[in-house]
N, C-alpha and C positions, 0 to 999 in steps of 0.2 A: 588759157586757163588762169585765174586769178591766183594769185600767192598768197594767200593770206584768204581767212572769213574773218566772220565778228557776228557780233547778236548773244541772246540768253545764254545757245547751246556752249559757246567759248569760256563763258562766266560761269559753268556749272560743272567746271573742271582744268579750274587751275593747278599749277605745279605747285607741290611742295617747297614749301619756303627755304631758303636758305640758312643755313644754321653755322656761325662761328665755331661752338662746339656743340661735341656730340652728345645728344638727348638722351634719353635712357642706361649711361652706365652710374652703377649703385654705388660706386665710392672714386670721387676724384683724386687728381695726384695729392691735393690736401688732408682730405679723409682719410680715417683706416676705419677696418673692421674690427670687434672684439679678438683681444689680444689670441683666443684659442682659435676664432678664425683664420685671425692672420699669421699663425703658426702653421698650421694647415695649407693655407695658401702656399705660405714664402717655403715650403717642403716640395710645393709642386712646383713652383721653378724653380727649384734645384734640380728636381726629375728632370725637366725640360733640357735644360743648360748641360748636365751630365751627359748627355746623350754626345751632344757635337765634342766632347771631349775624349769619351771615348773612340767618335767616331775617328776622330785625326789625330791619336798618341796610335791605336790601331793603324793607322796610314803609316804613320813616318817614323814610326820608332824603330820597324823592322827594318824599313830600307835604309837606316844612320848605323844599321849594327844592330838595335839593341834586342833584349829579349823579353821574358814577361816580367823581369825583374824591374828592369827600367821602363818598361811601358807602366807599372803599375806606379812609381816615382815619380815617372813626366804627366800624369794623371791629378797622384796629390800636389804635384807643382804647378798644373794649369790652374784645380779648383783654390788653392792658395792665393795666388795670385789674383784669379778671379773674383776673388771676394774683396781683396784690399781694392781694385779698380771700381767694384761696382760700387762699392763705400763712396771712394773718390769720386764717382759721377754723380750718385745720388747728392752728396753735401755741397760740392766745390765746382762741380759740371753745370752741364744744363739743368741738374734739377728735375730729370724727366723719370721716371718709374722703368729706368733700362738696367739688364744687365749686363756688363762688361766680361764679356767672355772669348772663348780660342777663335780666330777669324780664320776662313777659308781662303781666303785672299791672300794668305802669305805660303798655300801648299807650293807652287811651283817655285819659289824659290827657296825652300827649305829643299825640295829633292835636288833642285842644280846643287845647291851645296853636298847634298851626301852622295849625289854621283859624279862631284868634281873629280880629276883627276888626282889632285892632292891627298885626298881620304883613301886614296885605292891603295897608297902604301903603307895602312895602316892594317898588320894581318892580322891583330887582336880585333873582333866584335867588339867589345865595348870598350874600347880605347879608340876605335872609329868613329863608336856613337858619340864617345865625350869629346873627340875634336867636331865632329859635326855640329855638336850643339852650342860648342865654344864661340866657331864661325858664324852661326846665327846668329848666338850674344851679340858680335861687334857688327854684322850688319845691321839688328835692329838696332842699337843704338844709335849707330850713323840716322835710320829710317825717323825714328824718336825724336828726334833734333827737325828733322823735317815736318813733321805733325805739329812739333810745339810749336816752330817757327810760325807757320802759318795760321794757327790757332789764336793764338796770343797777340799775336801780333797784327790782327784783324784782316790778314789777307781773305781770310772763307769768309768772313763779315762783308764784304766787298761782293765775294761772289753770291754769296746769300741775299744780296738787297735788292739784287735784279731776278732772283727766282721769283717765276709767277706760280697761282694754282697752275698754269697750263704746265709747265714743265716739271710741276709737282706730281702731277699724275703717271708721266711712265718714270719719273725715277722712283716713286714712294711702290707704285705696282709692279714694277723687275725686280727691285728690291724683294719681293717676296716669289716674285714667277721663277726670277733667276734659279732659286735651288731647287726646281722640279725636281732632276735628279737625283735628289736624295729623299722624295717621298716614294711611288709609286715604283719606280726600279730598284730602290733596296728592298720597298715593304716583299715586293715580285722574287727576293732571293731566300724568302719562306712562306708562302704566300697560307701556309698551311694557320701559322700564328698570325703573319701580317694581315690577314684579309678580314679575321675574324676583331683583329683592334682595332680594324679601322671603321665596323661597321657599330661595334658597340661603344665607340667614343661619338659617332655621330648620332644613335641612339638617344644615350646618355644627354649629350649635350644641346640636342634640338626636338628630341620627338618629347622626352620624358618628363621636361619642365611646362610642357601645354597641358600634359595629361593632368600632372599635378598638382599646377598654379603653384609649384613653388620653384626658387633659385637654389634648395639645398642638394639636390643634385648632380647638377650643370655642373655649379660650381666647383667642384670638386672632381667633375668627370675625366680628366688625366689619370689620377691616381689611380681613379674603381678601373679606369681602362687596361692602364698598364698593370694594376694586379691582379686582375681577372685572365688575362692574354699572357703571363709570368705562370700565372699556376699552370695553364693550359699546357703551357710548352714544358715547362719541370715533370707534369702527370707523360707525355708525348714523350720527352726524356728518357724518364725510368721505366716507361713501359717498351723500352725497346724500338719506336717505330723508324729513327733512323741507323740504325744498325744496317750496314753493308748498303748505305749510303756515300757520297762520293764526300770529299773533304772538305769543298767549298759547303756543301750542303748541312755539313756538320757542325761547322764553325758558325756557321748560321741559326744554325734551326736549335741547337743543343742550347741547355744552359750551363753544362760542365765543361766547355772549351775555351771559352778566355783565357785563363789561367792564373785569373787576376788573384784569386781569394788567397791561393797557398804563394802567390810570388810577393803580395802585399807584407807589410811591415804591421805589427801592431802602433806600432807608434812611432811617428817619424815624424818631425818638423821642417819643410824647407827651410830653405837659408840661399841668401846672395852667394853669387860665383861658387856653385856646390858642383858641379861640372868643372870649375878650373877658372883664369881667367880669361876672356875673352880674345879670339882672334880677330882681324881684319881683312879685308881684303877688298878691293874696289870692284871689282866686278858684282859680286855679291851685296856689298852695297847700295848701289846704285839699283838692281834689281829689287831690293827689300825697300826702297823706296817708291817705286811706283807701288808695289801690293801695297804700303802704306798710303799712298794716294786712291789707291781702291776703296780701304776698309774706310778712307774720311768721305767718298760720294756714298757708300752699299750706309757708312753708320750716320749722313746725313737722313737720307731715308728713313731709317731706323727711329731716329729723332722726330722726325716729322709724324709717321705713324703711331709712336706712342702719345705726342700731345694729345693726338685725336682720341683715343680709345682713353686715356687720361681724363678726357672730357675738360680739356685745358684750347686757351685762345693759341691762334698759332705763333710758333716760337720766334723768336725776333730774330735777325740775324747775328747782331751783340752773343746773344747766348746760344746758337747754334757754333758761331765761331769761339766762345768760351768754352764749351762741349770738347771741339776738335779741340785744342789745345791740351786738356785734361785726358782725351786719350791718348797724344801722345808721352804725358806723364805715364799712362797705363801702358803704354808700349816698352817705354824705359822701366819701369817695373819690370816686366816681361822680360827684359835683355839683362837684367840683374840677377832675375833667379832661375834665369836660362832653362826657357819655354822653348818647345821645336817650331813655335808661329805665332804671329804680333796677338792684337788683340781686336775687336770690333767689338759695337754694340749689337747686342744678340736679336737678331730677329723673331726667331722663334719665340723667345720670351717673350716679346711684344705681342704677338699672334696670341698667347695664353692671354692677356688684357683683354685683348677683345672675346675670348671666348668665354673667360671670367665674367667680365664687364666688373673689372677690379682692375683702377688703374691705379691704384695707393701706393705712396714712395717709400712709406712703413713697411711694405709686403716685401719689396723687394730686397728692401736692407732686411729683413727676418732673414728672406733666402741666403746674402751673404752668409750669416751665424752659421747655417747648414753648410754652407763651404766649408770655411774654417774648420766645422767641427768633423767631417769626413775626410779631409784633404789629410788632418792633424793623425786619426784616428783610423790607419788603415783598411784593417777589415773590415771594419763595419761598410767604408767606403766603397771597397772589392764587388762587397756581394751586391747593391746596386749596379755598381758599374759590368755586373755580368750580364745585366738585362738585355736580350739578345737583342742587335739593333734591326730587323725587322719592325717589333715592338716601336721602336722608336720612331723608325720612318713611319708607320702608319698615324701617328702624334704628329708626326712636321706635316701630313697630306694635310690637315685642318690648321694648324698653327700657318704656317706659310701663307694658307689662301686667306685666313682672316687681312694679314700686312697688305697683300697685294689688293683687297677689297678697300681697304685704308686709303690705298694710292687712288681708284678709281671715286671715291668717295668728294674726291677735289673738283671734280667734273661741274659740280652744284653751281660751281664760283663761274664756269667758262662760256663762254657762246657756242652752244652745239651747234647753231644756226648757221656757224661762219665758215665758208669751205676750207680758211686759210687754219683753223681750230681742229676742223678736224681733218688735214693733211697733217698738220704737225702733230697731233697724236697718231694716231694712224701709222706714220709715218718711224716715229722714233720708237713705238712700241714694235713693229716690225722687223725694223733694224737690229734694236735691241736685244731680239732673240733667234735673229737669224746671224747677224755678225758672230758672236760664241759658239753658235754650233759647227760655223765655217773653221773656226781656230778649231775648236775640241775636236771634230772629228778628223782634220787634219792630222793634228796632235797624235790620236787615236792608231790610225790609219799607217803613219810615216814613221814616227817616233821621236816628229819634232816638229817646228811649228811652221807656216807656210812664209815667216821671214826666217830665213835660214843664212845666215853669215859665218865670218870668222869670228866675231863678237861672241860668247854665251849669253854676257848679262845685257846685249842689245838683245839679243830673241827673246830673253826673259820679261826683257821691260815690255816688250809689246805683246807677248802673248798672255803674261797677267793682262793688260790693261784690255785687251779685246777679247778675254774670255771673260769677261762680267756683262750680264746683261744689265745691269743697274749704269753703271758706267756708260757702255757705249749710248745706252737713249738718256741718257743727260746731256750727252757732247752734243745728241743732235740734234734734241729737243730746247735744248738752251740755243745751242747757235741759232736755231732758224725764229724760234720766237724776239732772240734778240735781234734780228738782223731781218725780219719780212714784214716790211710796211711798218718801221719804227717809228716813224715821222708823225702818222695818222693818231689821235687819240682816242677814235675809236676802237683800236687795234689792243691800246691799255685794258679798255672795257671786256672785251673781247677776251681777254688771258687771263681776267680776274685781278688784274694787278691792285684795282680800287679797293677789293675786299681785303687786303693784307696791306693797305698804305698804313692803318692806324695801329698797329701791332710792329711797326717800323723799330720804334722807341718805348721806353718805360713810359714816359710821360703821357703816352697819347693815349690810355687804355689804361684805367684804375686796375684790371685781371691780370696783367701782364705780371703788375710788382708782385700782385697773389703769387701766381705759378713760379713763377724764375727767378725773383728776388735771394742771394745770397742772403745763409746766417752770419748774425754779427756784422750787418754792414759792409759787409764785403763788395758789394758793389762798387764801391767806388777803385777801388783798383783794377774793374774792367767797363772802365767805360762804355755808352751805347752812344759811337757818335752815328 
């Protein structure tokens, strides 16, 4: 059987062309929208970004001690914080339309710390929670120092110059697949409100903009989602329907059970070391170090997706490693005004870009303001943050899948033709999401991880590090394309390496200085060698 044809019928159906960036979104990281737009907007990624905040002060505040007093504290101290990091990334970072917000990546080591030994002879609840939080402080800071380290000092610059699109694609797509879990299985713990957000956010954002040739809609379609699916549940509330319902179901489906609104402050300012000052301890260390080598591959990805929905050329490695660096300034932040976990670049926000097709750096600095101004201004803050997270996961079923369509988007650049192309996808994307579920449900199952030692913070190291699907298909995806048939140059061809040779450096590519170029000239004290 012949491999190949040719003739007319070949020429009357070529592939779509290859695109550096991506086509059709209405405002680049350059651009912004009219100032009442992009208030509108930069309010809907605060919606966004709220959501994982409450999701993980809810996680970990109970198990450190605390109550709704302090959950509703460690709340305006993440969105605090959050807003001064995303600032920092947007001006001083990469430059990319990200928000710097609470990273999932540093849950397992925040609960070794509040089920350490050490915390169990403190019989006060909240004199628990503030050593616990204490002990965080000085592990991220140790973590902090590791971030900056290698940021700055052009080590991720090094690993960045050898990423090809090939190895772009499962880390940019676990990157988003990775938090399955927290769409469809939380929307599934009220499916009564989750099922019905998830159908009119896809409504909204995909049937209703054909019907009416317009983006005034779409674009906005978070908000009408999540307030439409907020009344439902309030009307479901007061009408009694979970009444002699079980407690998980309560805390879920209700909107009077957080507790945020009456344990919220009207007004309260974070402040450095407001928890005490900082503990130490090596173990813990060393463990909040790897979660920080997590959140710098899961906020590589991050990076990388948002250029593309940015409608920006790909990022260089200079300012991918300028990025890391600046988050771990945002991590040191974090271990100053003593957060219960580091920080990352938010994925889900990025997910809103593509569902926008607003990838403006104006929008997202708006959203900081909304930080600030809730973080500062309790109440008001509270009664968002009551938004029962159902509501939410049905937001991340769509924001999620945009990121990971991001990562599959690189494919344009690669040789699908080559077996060795697509073993290695294949292959790492497999891995990917099979290695995590082997830890998790171990995890699950035993009540600790399948390396089990005398060590704590050696199980810790390794079970952050192989519970990320982002993570593990980089390790495998990078080794094997750097190391199978490296010699060959057709193999370069083959990984796309040729379409990101010229995006290397500033100089090679006039767009490059557009997107990433520091204000004030700041360039020159980070170099792109």
């Amino acid at each position: 059987m012949a491999a190949g044809g040719g003739g007319k019928a070949n020429d009357d159906f070529q592939p779509h062309p290859v695109k550096d960036q991506l086509p059709g979104v209405d405002y680049c990281i350059t651009s912004s929208p009219s100032w009442p737009e992009g208030i509108l907007l930069g309010f809907q990624n605060y919606l966004v970004m709220l959501g994982t905040i409450v999701f993980l002060s809810t996680l970990l505040v109970p198990l450190m001690g605390g109550g709704n007093v302090e959950k509703a504290e460690m709340i305006q101290t993440l969105l605090f914080v959050a807003a001064i990091n995303t600032l920092l990334q947007t001006w001083f970072g990469t430059r990319l339309p990200v928000v710097v917000g609470a990273s999932y990546a540093f849950i397992i080591p925040a609960i070794s710390v509040a089920f350490s030994s050490r915390m169990s002879v403190f019989i006060d609840p909240h004199q628990r929670f503030k050593q616990s939080v204490r002990a965080i402080q000085g592990a991220l800071i140790v973590a902090s120092v590791f971030q900056i380290i290698i940021g700055f000092l052009g080590f991720w610059r090094i690993f960045a110059r050898f990423l090809s699109p090939l190895s772009a694609v499962p880390l940019v797509t676990l990157t988003g697949l990775g938090f399955f879990a927290l769409g469809f299985p939380k929307l599934a713990n009220c499916v009564e409100i989750g099922l019905p957000a998830l159908l009119i956010l896809v409504i909204l954002s995909q049937y209703i903009p054909q019907i009416m040739k317009s983006r005034v809609v779409d674009r906005y379609s978070v908000i009408y989602s999540i307030g439409i699916a907020w009344a439902f549940s309030e009307i479901l509330t007061a009408a009694g329907a979970y009444k002699g319902r079980s407690p998980i179901t309560q805390l879920s489906c209700r909107t009077d059970r957080s507790g945020l609104i009456s344990a919220a402050p009207w007004l309260r300012v974070p402040y450095p070391f407001q928890w005490g000052a900082p503990s130490f301890n090596v173990g813990d260390a060393f463990a909040m170090v790897a979660a920080s080598l997590v959140a710098i591959i899961e906020s590589t990805g991050t990076f990388i997706a948002a250029s593309r929905f940015g409608s920006a050329t790909p990022v260089p490695p200079s300012v991918l490693s300028r990025g890391i660096g600046w988050l771990g300034i945002s991590n040191l932040v974090d271990a100053f005004f003593g957060t219960a976990t580091g920080s990352t670049a938010s994925v889900e926000n990025v997910g809103l870009l593509g569902l926008t097709r607003v990838g403006s750096r104006r929008v997202v600095q708006i959203s900081a303001g909304f930080m600030f101004f809730f973080s500062i201004l309790g109440k008001f803050g509270a009664v968002l943050a009551s938004i029962p997270l159902p509501i939410v996961a049905a937001v991340y079923c769509i924001l999620f899948a945009y990121v990971a369509s991001a990562g599959l988007c690189f494919l344009q650049f690669c040789n699908l033709n080559s077996f060795r192309t697509m073993f290695i996808i294949g292959f790492s994307l497999f891995m990917g999401l099979s290695v995590p579920q082997y830890f998790n449900e171990y995890l699950l199952i035993s009540g600790h991880g399948p390396v089990h030692t005398r060590s704590i913070a050696f199980n810790s190291i390794v079970q952050v590090i192989f519970s990320s699907p982002a993570t593990v298909a980089i390790i495998v995806a990078y080794l094997l394309d750097f190391t199978m048939s490296r010699g060959h140059s057709a193999t370069r061809r083959d990984s796309g390496r040729h379409w990101w040779g010229r995006f290397r450096n500033f100089d090679q590519d006039i767009r490059t200085e557009e997107f990433y170029s520091l204000p004030m000239n700041l360039n020159r004290f980070f170099p792109s060698f």
